[in-house]
N, C-alpha and C positions, 0 to 999 in steps of 0.2 A: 579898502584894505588891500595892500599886496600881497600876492600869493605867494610865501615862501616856501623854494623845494626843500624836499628830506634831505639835506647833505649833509645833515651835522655830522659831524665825527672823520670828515675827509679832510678838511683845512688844519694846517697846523696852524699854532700859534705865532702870530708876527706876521699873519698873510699869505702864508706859502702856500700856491694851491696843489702839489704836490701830495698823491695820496701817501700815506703813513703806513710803513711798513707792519702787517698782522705778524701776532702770533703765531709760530710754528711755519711750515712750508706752503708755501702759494702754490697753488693747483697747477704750475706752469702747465704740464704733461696733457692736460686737459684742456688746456687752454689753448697749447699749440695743435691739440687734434683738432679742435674747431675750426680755429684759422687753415691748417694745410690741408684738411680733409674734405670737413660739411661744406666749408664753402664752392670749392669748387665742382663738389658734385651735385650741389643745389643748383649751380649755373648749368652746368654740361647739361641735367634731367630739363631745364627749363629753355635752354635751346632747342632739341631735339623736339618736345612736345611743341614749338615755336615753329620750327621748320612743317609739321606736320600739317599744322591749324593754320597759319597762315599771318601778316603784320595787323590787323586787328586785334586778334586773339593775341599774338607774342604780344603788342603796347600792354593789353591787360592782363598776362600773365606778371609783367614786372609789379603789379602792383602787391605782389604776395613779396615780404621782405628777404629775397635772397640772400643780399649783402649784409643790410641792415638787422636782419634779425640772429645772424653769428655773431655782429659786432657788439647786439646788445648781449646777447650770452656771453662774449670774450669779457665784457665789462663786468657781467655777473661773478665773473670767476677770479678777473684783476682785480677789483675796487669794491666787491660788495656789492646790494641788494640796494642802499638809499644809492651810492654814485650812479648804478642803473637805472633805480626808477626818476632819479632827476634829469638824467640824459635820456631818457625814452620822452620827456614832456618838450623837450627840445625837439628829437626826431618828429611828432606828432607837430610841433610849428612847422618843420620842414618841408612838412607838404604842400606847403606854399609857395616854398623856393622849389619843387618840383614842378607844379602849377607852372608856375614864371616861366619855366626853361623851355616849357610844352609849348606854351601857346606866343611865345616867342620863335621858335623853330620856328610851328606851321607859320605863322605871319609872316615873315625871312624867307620861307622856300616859296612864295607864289612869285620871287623874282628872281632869287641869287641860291645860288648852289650850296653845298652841305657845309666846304668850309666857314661861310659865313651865318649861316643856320647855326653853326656849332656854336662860333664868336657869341653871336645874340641868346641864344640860351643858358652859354656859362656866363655871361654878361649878367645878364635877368636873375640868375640862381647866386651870384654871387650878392649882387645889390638889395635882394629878396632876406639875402641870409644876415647880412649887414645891419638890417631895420630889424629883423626879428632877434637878432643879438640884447637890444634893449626890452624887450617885453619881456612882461614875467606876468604869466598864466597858470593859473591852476588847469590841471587835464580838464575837465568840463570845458571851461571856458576856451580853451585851448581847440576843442575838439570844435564846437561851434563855429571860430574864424573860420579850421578848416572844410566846413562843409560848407559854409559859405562860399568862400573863396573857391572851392575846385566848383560850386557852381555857376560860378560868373566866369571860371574858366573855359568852362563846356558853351556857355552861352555863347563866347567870343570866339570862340574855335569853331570854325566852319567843318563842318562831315566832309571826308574824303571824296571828290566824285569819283574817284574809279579805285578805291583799295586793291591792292591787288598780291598775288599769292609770289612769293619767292621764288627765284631759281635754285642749282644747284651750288652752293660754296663751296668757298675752294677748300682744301682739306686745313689747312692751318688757322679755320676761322674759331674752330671749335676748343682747339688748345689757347688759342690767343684769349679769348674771351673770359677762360677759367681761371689762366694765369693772371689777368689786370682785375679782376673783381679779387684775387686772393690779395695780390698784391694794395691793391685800394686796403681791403679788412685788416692787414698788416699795420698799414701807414697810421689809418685812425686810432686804431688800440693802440701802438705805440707810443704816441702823442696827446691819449686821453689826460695823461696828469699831468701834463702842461696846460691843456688845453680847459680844462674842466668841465665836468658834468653837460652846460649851458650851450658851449659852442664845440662840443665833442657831439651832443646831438644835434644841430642844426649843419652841421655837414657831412653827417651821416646818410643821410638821405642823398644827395649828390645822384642823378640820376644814371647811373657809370653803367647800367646795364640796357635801361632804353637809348642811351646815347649811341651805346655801338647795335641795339638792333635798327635804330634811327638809320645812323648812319650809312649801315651797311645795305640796308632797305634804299636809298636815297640812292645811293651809289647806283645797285643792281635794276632797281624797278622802279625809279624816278620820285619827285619830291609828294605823289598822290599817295606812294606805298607809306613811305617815311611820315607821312602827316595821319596817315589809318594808327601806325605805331604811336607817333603819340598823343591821340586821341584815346587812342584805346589805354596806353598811361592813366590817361585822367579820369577813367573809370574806375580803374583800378586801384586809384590812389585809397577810394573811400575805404576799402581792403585793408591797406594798407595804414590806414590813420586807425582802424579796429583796433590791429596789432597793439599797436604803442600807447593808446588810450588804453589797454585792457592790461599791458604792460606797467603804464604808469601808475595805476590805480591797487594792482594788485601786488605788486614785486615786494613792498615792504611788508603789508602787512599781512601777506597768506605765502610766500616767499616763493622760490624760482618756478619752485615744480607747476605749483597749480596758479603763477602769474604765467607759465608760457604757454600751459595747456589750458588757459583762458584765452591768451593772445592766439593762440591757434584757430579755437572753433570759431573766434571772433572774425577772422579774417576767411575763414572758410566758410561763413553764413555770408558775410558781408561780397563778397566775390561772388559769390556762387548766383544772388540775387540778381548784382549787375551785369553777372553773363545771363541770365535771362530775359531782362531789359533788354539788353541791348540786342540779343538774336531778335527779339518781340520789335523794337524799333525797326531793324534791318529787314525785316520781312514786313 
């Protein structure tokens, strides 16, 4: 049996995936405090703690949904409770096109430099997102591929031999970063009802904030720092796959409050573990 998501009530009649305009006044005001506010002060707290800890710890800090988790709240507020928990079953695929992009980098950077690191990750994440356009997973089953999958990831992914701690950035790294994740949060919810539920979450996940600590790690502290980052991603993913299974599962039927304050503790038991693992490995 295929697993059909909650979205009834979003399609009009005749095919149009276009969500239907509700009764009375859409939350805009609320909607846009999410987009221009949380997001980008979820990014600035998660640089700074980033800069402090070092590209290990930043790879797996991104695993906590900075971007991804206002986008699903912006969805909660646009589209209603089933268009979110049908698009959080997508993000929860997406950790695979995450997967892809990680372990495509590090393979990339043991010869050729960031620009092409970049190419072969958004490569990987694009063709990742393309095949999982066709599945249709209930969250269980869903949740499963992905622990699979980021552990065949981790297996392929060689450990850093020399991780290594940041320099100083230069001052405009910090507003750049806050402005492209706001902006990314913008473009997705914008495009969700064109887009629908399915593949509004499998590019939601787009790895836009390990990509520039990648990046900029690669740049300043060579392709060992850049591969510690995302390594430590792929720790962090499990975290991150909490979120959106605990999303998917709870947003219809126990609704927003006590599906995000599930997806909360979920991601904060599940992180908290694998930063103990992995200090316990590293030592």
């Amino acid at each position: 049996m295929v697993w059909r998501p909650p979205t009834a009530g979003y399609d009009r009649p005749g095919g149009s995936r276009r969500w239907p305009e509700r009764g009375g006044l859409r939350p805009v005001t609320a909607s846009l405090a999410v987009k221009l506010l949380l997001t980008p002060a979820l990014i600035a707290a998660a640089s700074l703690v980033a800069r402090r800890w070092g590209a290990r710890v930043a790879g797996w800090l991104v695993g906590f949904p900075f971007t991804s988790g206002p986008v699903a709240l912006v969805l909660v507020l646009d589209h209603g409770r089933r268009f979110a928990a049908a698009a959080a079953v997508g993000t929860l695929l997406g950790v695979l096109s995450q997967a892809a992009f990680a372990v495509a980098y590090v393979r990339v950077a043991r010869r050729l430099g960031w620009p092409a690191c970049l190419a072969a990750g958004t490569l990987a994440f694009a063709g990742s997102t393309l095949a999982l356009a066709h599945v249709g997973a209930s969250p269980p089953v869903a949740a499963g591929l992905v622990v699979a999958g980021l552990s065949l990831a981790l297996a392929v992914t060689p450990s850093p031999a020399r991780p290594e701690r940041g320099g100083r950035p230069p001052a405009w790294d910090l507003p750049a970063r806050m402005l492209v994740a706001t902006a990314f949060v913008l473009v997705i919810t914008a495009l969700a009802s064109r887009l629908g539920p399915g593949l509004t979450g499998l590019l939601t996940p787009f790895p836009l904030y390990a990509t520039v600590l990648g990046v900029f790690a690669h740049l300043h502290d060579g392709r060992e720092s850049a591969s510690a980052v995302m390594r430590g991603l792929l720790t962090g993913l499990y975290g991150f796959g909490a979120f959106f299974l605990a999303l998917s599962l709870l947003l219809v039927s126990g609704g927003p409050a006590l599906a995000f304050a599930g997806a909360i503790a979920a991601v904060a038991l599940v992180q908290a573990l694998a930063l103990a693992l992995g200090r316990e490995r590293a030592g």
